[in-house]
C-alpha positions in Angstrom: -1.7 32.2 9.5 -2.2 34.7 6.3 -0.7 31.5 4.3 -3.4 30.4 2.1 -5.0 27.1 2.7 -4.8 25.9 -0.7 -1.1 26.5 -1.1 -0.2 25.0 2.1 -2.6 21.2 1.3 -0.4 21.9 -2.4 2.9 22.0 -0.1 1.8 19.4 2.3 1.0 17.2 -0.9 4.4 18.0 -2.6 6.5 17.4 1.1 4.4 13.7 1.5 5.6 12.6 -2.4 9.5 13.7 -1.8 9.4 11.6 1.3 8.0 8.6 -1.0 4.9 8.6 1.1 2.8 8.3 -2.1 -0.5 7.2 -0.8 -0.7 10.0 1.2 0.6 12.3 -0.9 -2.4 11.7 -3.3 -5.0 11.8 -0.6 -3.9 15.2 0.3 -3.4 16.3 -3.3 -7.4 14.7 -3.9 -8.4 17.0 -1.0 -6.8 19.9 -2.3 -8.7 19.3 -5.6 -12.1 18.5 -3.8 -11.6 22.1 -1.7 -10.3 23.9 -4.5 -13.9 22.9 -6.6 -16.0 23.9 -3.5 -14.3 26.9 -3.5 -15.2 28.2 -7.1 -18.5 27.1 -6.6 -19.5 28.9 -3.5 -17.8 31.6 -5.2 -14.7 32.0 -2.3 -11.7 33.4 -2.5 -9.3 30.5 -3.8 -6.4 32.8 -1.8 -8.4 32.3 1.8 -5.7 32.2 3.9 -5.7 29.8 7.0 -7.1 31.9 9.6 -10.5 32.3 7.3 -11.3 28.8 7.5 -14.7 28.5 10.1 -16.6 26.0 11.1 -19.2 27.3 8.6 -17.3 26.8 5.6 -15.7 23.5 6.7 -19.8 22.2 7.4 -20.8 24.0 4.1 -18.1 22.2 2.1 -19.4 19.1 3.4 -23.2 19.7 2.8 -21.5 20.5 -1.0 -20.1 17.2 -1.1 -22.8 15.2 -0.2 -25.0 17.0 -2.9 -22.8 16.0 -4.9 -22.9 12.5 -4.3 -19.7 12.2 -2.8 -19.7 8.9 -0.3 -19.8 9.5 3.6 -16.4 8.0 3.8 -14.8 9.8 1.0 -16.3 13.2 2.5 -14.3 12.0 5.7 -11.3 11.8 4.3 -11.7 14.7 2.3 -11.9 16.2 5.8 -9.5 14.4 8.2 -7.1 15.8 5.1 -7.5 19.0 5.3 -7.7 19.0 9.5 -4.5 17.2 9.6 -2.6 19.6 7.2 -4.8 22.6 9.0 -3.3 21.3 12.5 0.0 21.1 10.7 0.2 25.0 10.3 -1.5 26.3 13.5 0.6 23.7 15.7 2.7 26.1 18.1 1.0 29.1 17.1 -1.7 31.0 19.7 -5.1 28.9 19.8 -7.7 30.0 17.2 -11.0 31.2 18.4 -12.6 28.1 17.1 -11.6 24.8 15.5 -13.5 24.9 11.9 -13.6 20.8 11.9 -15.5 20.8 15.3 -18.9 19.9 13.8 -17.2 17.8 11.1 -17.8 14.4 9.9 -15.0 12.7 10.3 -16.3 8.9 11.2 -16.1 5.8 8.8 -19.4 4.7 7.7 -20.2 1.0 7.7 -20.3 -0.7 4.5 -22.0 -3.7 2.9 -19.5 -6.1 2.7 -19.9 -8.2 -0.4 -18.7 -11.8 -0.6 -18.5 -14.2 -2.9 -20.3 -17.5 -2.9 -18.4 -20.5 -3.1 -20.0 -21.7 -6.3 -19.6 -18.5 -7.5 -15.4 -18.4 -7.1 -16.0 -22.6 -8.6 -17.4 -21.0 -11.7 -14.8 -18.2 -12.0 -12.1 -20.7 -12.4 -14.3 -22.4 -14.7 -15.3 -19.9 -16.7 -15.3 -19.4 -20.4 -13.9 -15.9 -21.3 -13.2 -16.4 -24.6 -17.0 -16.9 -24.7 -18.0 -14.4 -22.3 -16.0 -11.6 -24.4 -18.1 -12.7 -27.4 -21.4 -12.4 -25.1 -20.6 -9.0 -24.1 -20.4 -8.1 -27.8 -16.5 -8.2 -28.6 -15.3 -9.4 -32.2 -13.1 -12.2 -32.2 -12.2 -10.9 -35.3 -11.0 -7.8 -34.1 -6.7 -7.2 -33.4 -7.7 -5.5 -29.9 -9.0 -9.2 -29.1 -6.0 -11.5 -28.3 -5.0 -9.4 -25.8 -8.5 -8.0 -24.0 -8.4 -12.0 -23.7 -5.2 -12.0 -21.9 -6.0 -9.1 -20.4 -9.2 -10.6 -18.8 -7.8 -14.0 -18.1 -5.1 -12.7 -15.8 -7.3 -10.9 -13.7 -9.6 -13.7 -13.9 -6.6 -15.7 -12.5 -5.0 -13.0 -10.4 -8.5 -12.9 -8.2 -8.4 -17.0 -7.5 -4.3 -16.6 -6.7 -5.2 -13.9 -4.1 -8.3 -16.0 -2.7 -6.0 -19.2 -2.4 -3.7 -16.8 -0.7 -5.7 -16.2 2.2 -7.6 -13.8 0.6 -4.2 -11.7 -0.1 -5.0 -8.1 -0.6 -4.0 -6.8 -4.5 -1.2 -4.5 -3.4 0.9 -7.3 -1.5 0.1 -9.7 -4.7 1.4 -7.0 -6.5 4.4 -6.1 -5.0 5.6 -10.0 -4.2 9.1 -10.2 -5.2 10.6 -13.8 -6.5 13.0 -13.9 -3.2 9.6 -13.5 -1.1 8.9 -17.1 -2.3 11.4 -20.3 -0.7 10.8 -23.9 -0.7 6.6 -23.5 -1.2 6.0 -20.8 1.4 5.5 -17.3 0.6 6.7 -15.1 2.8 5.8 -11.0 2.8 4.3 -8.2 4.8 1.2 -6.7 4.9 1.8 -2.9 3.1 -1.0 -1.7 5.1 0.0 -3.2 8.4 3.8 -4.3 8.2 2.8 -8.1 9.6 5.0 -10.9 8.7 2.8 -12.9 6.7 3.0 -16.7 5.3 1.4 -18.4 2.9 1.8 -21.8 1.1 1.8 -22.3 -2.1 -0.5 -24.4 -3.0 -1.3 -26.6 -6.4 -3.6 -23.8 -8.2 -1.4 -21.1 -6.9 1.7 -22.3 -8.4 -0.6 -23.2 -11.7 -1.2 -19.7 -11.8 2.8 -18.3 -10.9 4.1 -20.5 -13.9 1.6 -19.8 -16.6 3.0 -15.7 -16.1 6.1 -16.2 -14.8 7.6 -15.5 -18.7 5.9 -12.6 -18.5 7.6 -11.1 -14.7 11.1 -12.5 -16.0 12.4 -9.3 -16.7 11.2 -7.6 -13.2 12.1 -8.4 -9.7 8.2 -9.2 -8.9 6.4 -12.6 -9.1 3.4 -11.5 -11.0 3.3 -9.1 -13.6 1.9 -6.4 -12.6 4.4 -4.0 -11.8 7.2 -2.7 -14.2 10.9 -2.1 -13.2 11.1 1.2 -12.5 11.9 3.8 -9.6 9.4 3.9 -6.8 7.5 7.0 -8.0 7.1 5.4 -11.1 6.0 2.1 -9.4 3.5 3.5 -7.5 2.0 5.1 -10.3 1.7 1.8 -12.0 0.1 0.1 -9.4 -2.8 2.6 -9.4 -2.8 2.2 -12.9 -3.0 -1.9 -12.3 -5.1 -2.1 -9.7 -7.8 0.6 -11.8 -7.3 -1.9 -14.7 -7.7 -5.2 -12.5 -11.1 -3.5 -11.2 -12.1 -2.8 -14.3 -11.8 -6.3 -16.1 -13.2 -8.0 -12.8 -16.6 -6.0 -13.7 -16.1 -7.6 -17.2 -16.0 -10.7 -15.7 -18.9 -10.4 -12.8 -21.3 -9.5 -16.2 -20.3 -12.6 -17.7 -21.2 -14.5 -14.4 -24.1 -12.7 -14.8 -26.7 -13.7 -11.2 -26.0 -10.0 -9.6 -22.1 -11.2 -9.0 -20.2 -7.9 -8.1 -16.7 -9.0 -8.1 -13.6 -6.1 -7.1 -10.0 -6.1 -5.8 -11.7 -6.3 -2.1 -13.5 -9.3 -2.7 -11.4 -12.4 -3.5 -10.7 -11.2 0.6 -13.7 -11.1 1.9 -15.0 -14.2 -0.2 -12.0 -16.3 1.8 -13.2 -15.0 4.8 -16.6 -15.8 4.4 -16.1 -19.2 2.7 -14.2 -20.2 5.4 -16.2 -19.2 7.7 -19.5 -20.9 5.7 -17.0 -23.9 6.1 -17.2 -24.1 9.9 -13.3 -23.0 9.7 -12.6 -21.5 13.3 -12.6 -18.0 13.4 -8.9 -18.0 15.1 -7.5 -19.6 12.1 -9.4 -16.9 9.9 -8.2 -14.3 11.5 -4.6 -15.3 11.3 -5.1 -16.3 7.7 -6.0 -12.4 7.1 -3.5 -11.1 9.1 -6.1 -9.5 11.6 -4.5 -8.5 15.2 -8.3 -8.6 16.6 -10.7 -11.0 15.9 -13.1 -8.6 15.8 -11.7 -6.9 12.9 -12.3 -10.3 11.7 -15.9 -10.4 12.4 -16.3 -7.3 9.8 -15.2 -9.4 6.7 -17.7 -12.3 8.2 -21.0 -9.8 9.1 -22.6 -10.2 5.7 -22.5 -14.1 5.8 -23.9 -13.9 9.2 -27.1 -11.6 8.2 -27.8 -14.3 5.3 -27.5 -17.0 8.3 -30.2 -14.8 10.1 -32.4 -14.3 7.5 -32.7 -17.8 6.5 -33.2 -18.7 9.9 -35.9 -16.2 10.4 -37.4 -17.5 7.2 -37.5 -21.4 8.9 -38.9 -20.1 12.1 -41.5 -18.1 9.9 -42.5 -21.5 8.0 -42.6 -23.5 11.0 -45.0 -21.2 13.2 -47.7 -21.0 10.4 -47.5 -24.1 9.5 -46.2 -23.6 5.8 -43.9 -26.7 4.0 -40.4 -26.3 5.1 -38.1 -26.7 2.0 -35.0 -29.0 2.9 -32.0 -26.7 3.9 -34.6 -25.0 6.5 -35.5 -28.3 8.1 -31.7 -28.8 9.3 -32.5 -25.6 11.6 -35.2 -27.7 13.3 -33.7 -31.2 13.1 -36.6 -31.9 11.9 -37.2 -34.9 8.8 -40.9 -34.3 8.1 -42.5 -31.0 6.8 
């Protein structure tokens, strides 16, 4: 184990890309980058071979991170990285005296899930961007204009298609092909979970598909997002796209202004919650998102629940000390007076 532990994440990283494992490939080469920087800043040999790595250092690079700001779950990944490519090289070798990633982190750390309001997707699709460009201090008179406009409006529409679409996530909207879509029903599978998924195309969908569909002519895809192009290069501009898409949807969650926070994850979660807010069974939810367990489910549903809670809480407050109930608390109660 006298291999150093930078060259063999490097290696790792390099083996993951030639095997068109892209997403991985980047994670690894991410960790290599994140380890490398903790290195020179403790000062540590940047050659430390395998067999240095301790349980101290792996808990010290940690600690380093989260000084740094770094997210819990980006610090775990960071970690399950290196462990994975660490048990890569000492698998079939003698036992080490200790495993370094014993004391790690390595968990997922719950998130606030953030959903959209229902009004809030109606007034997306309602939206003036032309205006809202001009509010956020961009010159119509300007050449860059036209097309920060288009630019904008597709991701404006690109968020409602993927809503409509059961809350599709953005890397199967971007990788739809035109064969995936036969007499009104789109038919695809998940990249993340390889489920056969189907969705129909439904008025506002198809709106959407033949406003761009000039502009995906010239590529096998339905939307245009993705160029023609080998897969490297494909991935590449999908990380590119979906860093874009991100960045216009904040563009557009300051022009709804009212603390709207919109991103690639939420036109899912906002179908899940809306449907839920809906009284939509959870079954047909669950199936809609392409969940094997309803109670993977239950995480895109959790923050719509609290709100539910809190209001109620807020009702039961009113009612025990005797304060006016406002209208939408008094259907809690059944109640008609105050």
């Amino acid at each position: 184990m006298s291999l150093s532990f930078l060259s063999c994440l490097s290696q790792e990283a390099v083996s993951l890309y030639l095997t068109q494992r892209y997403g991985q490939s980047l994670r690894v080469e991410s960790a290599h980058n994140s380890f490398s920087s903790f290195l020179h800043a403790r000062s540590l040999d940047v050659a430390m071979p395998v067999s240095a790595l301790t349980t101290r250092i792996v808990c010290d690079y940690q600690q380093w991170l989260s000084g740094n700001s770094v997210m819990k779950n980006s610090i775990s990944c960071y970690t399950r990285m290196l462990q994975s490519v660490y048990n890569k090289v000492v698998s079939g070798l003698d036992a080490p005296a200790e495993n370094p990633f014993s004391l790690a982190y390595r968990g997922i750390a719950k998130t606030r899930k953030r959903a959209a309001g229902i009004s809030v997707i109606q007034g997306l699709v309602s939206l003036d961007i032309r205006q809202g460009l001009v509010a956020l201090g961009k010159s119509p008179g300007r050449k860059s204009f036209s097309g920060m406009l288009d630019r904008t409006t597709f991701a404006r529409d690109l968020f409602i298609f993927c809503y409509c679409a059961c809350g599709m996530a953005f890397v199967d909207a971007a990788y739809l092909r035109k064969e995936d879509l036969r007499n009104g029903i789109i038919r695809y599978r998940r990249r993340k979970t390889g489920q056969l998924m189907e969705v129909s195309v439904e008025p506002l969908m198809q709106d959407i598909l033949d406003r761009y569909a000039s502009q995906a002519a010239d590529t096998p895809y339905l939307l245009p997002i993705l160029p023609v192009a080998d897969s490297a290069s494909t991935y590449r501009a999908y990380r590119t796209a979906l860093r874009t898409y991100n960045s216009r949807l904040k563009q557009l969650s300051e022009m709804l202004g009212g603390g709207v926070s919109l991103s690639s994850y939420v036109a899912r979660h906002s179908w899940a919650s809306n449907m839920h807010e809906l009284d939509m069974p959870l079954s047909v939810i669950s199936q809609g998102l392409g969940h094997e367990s309803e109670l993977t489910t239950q995480i895109y549903i959790k923050s719509l629940e609290t709100s539910k809670v809190h209001e109620a809480n807020r009702a039961f407050i009113n009612r025990v000390f005797s304060y006016p109930l406002l209208s939408h608390e008094r259907d809690f109660f059944g109640c008609k007076g105050t």
